[in-house]
C-alpha positions as CSV (number, residue, x, y, z in Angstrom):
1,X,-1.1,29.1,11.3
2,X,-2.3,31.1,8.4
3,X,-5.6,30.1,7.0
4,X,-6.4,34.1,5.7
5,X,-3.9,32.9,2.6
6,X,-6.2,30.3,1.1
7,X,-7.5,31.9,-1.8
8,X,-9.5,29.7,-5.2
9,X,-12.7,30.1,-7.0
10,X,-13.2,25.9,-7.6
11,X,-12.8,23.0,-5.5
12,X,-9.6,22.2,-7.3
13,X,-8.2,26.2,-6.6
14,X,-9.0,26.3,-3.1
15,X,-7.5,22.9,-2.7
16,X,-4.7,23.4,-4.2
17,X,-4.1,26.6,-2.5
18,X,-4.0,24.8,0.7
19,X,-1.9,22.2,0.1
20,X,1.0,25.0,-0.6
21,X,0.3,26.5,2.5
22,X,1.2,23.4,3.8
23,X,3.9,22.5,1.8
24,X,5.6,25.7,2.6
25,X,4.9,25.1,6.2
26,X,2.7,27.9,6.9
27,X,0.2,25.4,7.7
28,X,1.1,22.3,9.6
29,X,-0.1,19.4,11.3
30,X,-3.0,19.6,13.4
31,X,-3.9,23.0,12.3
32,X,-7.7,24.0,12.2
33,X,-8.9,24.7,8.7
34,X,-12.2,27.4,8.6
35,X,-15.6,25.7,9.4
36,X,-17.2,25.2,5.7
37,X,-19.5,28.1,6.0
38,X,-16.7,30.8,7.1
39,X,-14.4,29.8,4.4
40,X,-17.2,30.2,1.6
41,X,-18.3,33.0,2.7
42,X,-14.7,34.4,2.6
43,X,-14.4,33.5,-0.9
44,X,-17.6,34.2,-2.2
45,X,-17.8,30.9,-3.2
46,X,-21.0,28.0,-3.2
47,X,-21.1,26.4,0.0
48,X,-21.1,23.4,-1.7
49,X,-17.2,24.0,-3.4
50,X,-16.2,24.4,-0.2
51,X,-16.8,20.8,0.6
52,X,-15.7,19.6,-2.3
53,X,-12.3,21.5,-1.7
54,X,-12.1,19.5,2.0
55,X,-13.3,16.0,0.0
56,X,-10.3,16.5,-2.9
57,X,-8.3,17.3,0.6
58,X,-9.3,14.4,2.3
59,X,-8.6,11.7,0.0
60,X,-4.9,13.2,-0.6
61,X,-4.8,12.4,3.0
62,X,-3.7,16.1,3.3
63,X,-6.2,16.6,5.7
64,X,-8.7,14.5,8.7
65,X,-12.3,15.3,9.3
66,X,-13.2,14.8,13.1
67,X,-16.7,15.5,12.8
68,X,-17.6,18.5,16.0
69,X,-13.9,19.5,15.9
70,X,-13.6,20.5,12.6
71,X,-11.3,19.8,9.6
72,X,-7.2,19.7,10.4
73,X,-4.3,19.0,8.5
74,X,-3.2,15.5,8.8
75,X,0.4,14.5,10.5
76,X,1.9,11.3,10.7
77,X,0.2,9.7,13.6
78,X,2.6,6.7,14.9
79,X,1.5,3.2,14.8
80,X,2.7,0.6,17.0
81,X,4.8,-1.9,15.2
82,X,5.2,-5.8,16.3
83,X,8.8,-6.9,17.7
84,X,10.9,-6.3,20.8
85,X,10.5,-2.9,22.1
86,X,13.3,-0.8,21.4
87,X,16.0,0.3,24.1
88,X,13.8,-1.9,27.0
89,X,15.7,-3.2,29.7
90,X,12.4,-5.2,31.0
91,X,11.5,-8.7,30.0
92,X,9.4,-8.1,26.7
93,X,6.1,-10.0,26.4
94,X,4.2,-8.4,24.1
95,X,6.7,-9.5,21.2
96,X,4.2,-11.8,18.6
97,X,7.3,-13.3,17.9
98,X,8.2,-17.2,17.1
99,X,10.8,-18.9,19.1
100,X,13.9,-18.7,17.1
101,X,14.7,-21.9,18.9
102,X,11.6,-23.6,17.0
103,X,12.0,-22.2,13.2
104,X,14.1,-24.5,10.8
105,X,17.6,-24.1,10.5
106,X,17.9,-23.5,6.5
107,X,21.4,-23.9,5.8
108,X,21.1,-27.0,4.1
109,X,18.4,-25.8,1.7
110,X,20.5,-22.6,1.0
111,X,22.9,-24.8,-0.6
112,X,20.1,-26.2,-3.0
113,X,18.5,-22.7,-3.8
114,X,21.6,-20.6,-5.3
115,X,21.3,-22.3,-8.8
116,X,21.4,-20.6,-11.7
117,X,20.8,-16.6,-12.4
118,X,17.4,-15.7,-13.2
119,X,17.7,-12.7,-15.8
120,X,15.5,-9.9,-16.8
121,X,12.1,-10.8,-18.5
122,X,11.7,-14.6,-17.1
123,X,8.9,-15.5,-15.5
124,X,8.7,-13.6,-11.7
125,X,7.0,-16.7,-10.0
126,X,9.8,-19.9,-9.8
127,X,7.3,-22.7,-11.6
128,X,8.1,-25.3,-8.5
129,X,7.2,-22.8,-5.8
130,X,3.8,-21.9,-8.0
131,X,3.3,-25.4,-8.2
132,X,3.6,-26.0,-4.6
133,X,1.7,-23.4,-3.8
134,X,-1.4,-24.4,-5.9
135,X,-1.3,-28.0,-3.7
136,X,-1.2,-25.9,-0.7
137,X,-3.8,-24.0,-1.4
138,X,-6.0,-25.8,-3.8
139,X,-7.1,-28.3,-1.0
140,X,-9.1,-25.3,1.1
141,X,-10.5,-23.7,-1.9
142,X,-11.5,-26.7,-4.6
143,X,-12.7,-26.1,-7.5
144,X,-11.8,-22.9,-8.2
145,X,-10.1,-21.2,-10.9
146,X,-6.9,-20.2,-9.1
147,X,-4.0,-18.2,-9.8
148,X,-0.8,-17.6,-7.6
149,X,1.6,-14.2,-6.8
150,X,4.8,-14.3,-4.7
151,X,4.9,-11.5,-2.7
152,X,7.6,-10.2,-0.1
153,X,5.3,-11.6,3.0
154,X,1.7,-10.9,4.6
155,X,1.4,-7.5,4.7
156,X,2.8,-6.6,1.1
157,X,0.2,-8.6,-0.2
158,X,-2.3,-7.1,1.7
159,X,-1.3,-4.0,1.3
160,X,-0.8,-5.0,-2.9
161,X,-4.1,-6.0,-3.0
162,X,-5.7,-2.7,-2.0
163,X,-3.5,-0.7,-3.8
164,X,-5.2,-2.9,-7.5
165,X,-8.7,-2.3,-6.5
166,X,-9.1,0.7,-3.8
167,X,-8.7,4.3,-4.1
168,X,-8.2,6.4,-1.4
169,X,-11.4,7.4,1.1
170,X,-12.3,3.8,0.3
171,X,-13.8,2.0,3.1
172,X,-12.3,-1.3,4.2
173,X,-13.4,-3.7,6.5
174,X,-11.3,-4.7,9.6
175,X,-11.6,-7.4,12.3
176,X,-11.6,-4.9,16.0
177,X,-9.3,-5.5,18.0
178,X,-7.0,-6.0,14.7
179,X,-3.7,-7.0,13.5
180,X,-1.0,-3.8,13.7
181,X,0.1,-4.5,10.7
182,X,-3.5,-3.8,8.7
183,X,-4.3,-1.2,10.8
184,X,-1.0,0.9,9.4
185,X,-1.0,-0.5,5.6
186,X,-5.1,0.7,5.8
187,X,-3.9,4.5,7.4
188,X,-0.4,4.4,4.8
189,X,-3.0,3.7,2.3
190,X,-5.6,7.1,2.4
191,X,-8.6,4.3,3.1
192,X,-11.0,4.6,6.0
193,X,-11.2,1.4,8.9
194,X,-14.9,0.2,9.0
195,X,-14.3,-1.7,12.3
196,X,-15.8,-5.3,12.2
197,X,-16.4,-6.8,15.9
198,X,-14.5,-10.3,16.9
199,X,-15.6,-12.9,18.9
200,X,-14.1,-16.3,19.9
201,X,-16.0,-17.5,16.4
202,X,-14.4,-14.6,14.3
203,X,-15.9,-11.8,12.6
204,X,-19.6,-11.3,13.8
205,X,-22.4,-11.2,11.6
206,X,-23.7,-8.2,12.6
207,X,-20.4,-6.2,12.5
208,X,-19.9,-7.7,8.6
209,X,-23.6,-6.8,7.4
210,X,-23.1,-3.2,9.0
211,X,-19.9,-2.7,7.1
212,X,-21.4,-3.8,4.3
213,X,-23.9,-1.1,4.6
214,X,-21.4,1.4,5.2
215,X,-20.0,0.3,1.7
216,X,-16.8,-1.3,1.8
217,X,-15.0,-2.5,-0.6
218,X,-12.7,-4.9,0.1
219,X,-12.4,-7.2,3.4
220,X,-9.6,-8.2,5.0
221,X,-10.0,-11.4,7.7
222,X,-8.1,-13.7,9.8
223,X,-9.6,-17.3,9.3
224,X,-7.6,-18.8,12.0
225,X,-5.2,-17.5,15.0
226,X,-6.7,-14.1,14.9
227,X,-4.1,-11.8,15.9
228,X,-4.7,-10.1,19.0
229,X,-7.3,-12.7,20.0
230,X,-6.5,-16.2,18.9
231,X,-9.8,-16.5,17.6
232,X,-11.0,-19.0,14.4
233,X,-13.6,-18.7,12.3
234,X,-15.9,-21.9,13.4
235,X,-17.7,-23.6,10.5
236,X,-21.4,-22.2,11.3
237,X,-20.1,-18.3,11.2
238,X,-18.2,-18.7,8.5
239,X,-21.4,-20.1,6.8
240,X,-23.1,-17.3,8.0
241,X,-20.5,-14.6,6.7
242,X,-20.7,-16.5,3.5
243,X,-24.8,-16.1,3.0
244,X,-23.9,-12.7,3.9
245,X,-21.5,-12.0,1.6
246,X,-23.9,-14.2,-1.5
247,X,-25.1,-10.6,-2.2
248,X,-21.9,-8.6,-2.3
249,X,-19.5,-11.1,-5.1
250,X,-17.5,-8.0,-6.2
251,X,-16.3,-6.8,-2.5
252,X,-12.5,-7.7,-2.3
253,X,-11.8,-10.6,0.6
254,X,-8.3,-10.4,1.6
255,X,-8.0,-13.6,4.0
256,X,-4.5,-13.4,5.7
257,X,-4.3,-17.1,6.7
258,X,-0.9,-16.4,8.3
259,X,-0.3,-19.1,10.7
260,X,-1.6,-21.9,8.8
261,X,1.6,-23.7,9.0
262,X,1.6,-23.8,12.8
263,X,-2.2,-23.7,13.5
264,X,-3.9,-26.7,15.2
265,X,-7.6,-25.3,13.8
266,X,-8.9,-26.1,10.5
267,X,-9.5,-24.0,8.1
268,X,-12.6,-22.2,7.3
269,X,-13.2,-19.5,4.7
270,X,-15.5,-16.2,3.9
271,X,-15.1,-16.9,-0.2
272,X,-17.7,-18.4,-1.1
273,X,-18.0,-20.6,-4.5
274,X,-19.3,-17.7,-6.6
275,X,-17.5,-14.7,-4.9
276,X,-15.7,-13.0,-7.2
277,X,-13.0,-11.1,-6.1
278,X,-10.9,-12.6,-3.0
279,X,-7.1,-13.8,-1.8
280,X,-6.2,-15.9,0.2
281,X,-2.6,-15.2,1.4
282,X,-0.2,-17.7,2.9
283,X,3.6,-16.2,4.5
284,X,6.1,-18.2,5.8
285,X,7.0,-16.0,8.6
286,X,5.6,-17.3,11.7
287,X,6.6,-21.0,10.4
288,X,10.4,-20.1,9.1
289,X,11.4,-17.3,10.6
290,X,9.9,-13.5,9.9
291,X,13.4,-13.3,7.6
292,X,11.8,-15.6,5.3
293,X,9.3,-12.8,3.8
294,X,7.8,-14.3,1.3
295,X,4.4,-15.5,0.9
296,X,2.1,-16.7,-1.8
297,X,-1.7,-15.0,-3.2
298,X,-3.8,-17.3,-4.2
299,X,-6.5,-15.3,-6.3
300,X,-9.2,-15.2,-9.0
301,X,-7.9,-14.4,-12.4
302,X,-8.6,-11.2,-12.5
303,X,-7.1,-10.1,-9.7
304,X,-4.0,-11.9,-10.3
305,X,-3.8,-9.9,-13.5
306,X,-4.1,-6.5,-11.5
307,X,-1.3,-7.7,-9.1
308,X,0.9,-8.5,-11.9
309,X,1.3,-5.1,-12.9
310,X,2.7,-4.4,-9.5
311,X,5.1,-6.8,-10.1
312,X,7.6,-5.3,-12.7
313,X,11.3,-7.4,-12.5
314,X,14.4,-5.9,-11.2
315,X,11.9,-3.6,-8.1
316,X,9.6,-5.5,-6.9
317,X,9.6,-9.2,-8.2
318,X,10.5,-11.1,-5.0
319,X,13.8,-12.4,-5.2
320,X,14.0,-16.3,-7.1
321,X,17.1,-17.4,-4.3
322,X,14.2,-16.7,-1.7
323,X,11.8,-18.8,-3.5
324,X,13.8,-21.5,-4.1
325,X,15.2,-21.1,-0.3
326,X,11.1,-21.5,0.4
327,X,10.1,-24.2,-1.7
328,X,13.0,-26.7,-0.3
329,X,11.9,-26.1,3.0
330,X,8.3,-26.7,2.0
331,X,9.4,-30.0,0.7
332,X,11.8,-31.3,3.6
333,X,10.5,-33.8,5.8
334,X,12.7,-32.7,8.2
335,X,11.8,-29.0,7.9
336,X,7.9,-29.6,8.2
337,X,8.3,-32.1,11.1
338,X,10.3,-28.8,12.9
339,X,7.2,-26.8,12.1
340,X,4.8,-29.1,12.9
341,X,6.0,-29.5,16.6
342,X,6.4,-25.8,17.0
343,X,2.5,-25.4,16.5
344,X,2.1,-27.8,19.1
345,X,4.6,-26.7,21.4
346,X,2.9,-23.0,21.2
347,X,-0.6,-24.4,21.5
348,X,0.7,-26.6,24.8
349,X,2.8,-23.3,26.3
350,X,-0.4,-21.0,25.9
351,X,-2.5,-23.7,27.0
352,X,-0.5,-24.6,30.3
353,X,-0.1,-21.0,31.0
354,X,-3.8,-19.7,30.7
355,X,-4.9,-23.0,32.8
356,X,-2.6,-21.9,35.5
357,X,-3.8,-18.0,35.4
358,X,-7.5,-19.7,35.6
359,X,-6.5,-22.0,38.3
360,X,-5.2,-18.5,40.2
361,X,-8.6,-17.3,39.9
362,X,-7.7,-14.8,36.8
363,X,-9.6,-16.7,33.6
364,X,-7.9,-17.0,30.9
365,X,-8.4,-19.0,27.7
366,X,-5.9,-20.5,25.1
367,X,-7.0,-20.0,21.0
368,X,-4.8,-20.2,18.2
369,X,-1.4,-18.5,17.6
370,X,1.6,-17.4,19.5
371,X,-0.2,-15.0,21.8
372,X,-2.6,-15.2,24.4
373,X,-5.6,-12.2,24.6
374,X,-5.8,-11.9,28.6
375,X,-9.1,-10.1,29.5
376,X,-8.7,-8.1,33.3
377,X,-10.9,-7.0,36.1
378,X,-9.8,-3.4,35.5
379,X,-8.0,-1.7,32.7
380,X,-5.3,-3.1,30.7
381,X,-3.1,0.1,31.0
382,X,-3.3,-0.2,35.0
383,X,-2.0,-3.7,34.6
384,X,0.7,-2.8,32.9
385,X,2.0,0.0,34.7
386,X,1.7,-2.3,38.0
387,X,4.0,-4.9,35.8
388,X,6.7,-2.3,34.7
389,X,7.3,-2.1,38.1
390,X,8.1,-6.1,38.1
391,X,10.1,-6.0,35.4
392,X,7.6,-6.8,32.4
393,X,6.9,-5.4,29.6
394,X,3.2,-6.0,28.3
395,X,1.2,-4.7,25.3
396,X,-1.8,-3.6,26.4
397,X,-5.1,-4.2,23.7
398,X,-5.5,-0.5,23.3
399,X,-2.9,-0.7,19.8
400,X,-5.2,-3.0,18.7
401,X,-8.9,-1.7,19.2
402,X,-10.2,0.6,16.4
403,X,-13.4,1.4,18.1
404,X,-14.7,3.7,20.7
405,X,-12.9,2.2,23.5
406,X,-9.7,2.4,22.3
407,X,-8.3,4.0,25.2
408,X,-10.2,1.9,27.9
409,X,-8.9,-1.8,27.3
410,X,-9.4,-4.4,29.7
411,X,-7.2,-7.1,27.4
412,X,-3.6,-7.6,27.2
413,X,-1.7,-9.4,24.2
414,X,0.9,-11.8,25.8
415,X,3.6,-13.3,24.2
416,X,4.3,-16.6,26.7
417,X,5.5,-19.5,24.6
418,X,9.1,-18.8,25.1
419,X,9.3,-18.2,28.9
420,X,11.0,-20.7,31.4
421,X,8.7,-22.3,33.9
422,X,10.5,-20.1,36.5
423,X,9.6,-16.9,34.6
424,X,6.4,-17.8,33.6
425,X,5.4,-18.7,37.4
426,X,7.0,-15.4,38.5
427,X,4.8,-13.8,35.7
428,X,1.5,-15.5,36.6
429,X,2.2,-14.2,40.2
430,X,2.4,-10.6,39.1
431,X,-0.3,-10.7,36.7
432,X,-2.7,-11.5,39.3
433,X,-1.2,-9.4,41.7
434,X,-1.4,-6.5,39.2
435,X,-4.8,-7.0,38.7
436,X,-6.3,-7.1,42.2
């Protein structure tokens, strides 16, 4: 580590000097930069540049402030990723994953979706599938001026939708515990996690109105089958978040309404009828298979201009043999009667599964979604080492918690749906063995 090196009169100097010490690998990762004072005084510089040298730092994301301990060049810090666990030779439950058994078989429709070549400077956005969408949409959010991107799933649109209106250090608002996949598109990003409290209603009112006074600038939410925790935004909260939000019409609301396809809860929203800036975003994923990425923005005008841009043809258009593959799905009776008893038969699993656990004398409750959100006597990381030894693999909550007990969870995320009644007994066994 060689901080002596860093030389600069300006912000931008000093700055600059320390990202080539980094870049040359003479400072890395996790290396302490000089407290504020020290290095000023070294340079015989204001006090003041010296921050502003650490600020231009920071939103690089070249470096992380941790308050007491100091200013330290940033590494990439791993984020837990949804899926099988790689290399496991234990019964996975913490997957999130559908039942391939239950997704649509879409060889038929393949047939139907090859058509023609789409060339160079057509329109990006098939006009059926954008006309589909708009009925699919249009329904939950009447009356409003709507326009619709295609985007290569969920988490490209979210992660789209920040890029048009954030830069980085911007604050952004996210439900705690949270989806993996926000939490690592927010970090990839530069912007800073203002976590939002969850309860069985959704985002609480309190969490929202503090991290609006924090100034964020963009929201993202999960209306329905709130991934870890099942939970749905009931109508009164979302009413509430809504009066809220009456005095904030330019903060970007990202709603990620991923499992509307299979959820058995209605759908409430945060955007209100004057709220200027929002998304909602539909995928396909959970409902046809996480293969079919695609899903559709719908937006205000204006930021379905911004989103355009990021949509040049030939890089990142989303293919038009996808959207077409989509759109006859969303059209076959046959296809949509497959989905539809999926979301039941995950609803009834999770259901009959957390009834049993309760029955055991462990209480456990079914929401929305593929997962259960199992809170324990005793912490979650216990639990699962106790089940390792059975065989299982679980996820504890810790991935998911952004807040100050991150490393103290008493929840596990369980993935159930797709386990035999023989396995799921056996499991129910060892869960509440494990968590005597």
């Amino acid at each position: 580590m060689d901080t002596q090196s860093i030389t600069g009169a300006t912000a931008a100097e000093i700055a600059d000097s320390i990202r080539t010490l980094h870049e040359r690998g003479e400072l890395r990762a996790g290396d302490a930069l000089p407290p504020v004072r020290e290095l000023a005084t070294r340079l015989s510089v204001n006090r003041n540049t010296a921050v502003a040298a650490y600020r231009l730092l920071a939103q690089a994301g070249v470096v992380v402030a941790r308050g007491r301990a100091g200013t330290v060049i940033a590494g990439m810090e791993a984020v837990a990723q949804e899926g099988y666990a790689a290399g496991s030779v234990l019964r996975d439950i913490g997957t999130g994953n559908p039942d391939p058994r239950r997704i649509p078989d879409a060889s038929t429709a393949l047939a139907g979706a090859l058509g023609r070549p789409v060339l160079y400077g057509e329109p990006v956005i098939d006009p059926a599938l954008e006309q589909r969408a708009l009925e699919w949409v249009g329904a939950d959010l009447p009356g409003r001026d709507l326009r619709i991107t295609v985007t290569s799933g969920a988490v490209d649109a979210v992660e789209r939708l920040l890029a048009q209106a954030l830069l980085r250090d911007d604050a952004v608002a996210l439900e705690d515990p949270c989806f993996l996949a926000s939490i690592h598109t927010v970090r990839l990003g530069g912007y800073r996690a203002v976590p939002v409290p969850v309860d069985v209603e959704g985002m609480t009112v309190e969490g929202l109105r503090a991290a609006l006074a924090a100034g964020v600038r963009a929201i993202i939410c999960t209306p329905r089958a709130q991934n870890p925790t099942g939970a749905t935004l009931s109508p009164g909260r979302a009413a509430e978040l809504r009066a809220v939000l009456a005095d904030h019409p330019y903060v970007l609301i990202v709603e990620d309404d991923h499992f509307s396809m299979l959820s058995q809860r209605p759908y409430e929203t945060l955007i209100g009828p004057e709220h200027r800036r929002f998304a909602l975003v539909r995928s396909v994923s959970k409902s046809l298979g996480p293969d079919m990425c695609l899903a559709v923005a719908a937006t205000d005008p204006e930021t379905a201009e911004r989103l355009s841009l990021r949509l040049s043809p030939g890089t990142t258009w989303v293919s038009h043999i996808l959207q077409r593959l989509v759109l006859a799905q969303l059209t076959d009776a046959t296809a949509l009667q497959a989905v539809a008893e999926a979301g039941r038969h995950y609803a009834e699993r999770n259901a009959a599964f957390a009834g049993a656990l309760t029955d055991r004398g462990l209480p456990a409750t079914a929401a929305d979604g593929l997962n259960l959100w199992l809170e324990l006597p005793l912490e979650a990381k216990t639990v699962a080492d106790r089940l390792m030894r059975r065989g299982w693999l679980a996820r504890t909550g810790d991935e998911f918690v952004l807040g100050e007990q991150r490393s103290a969870s008493r929840h596990l995320r369980l993935t159930v749906h797709d386990l035999t009644d023989e396995e799921a007994e056996r499991l129910i066994d060892d869960l509440v063995d494990a968590s005597r």
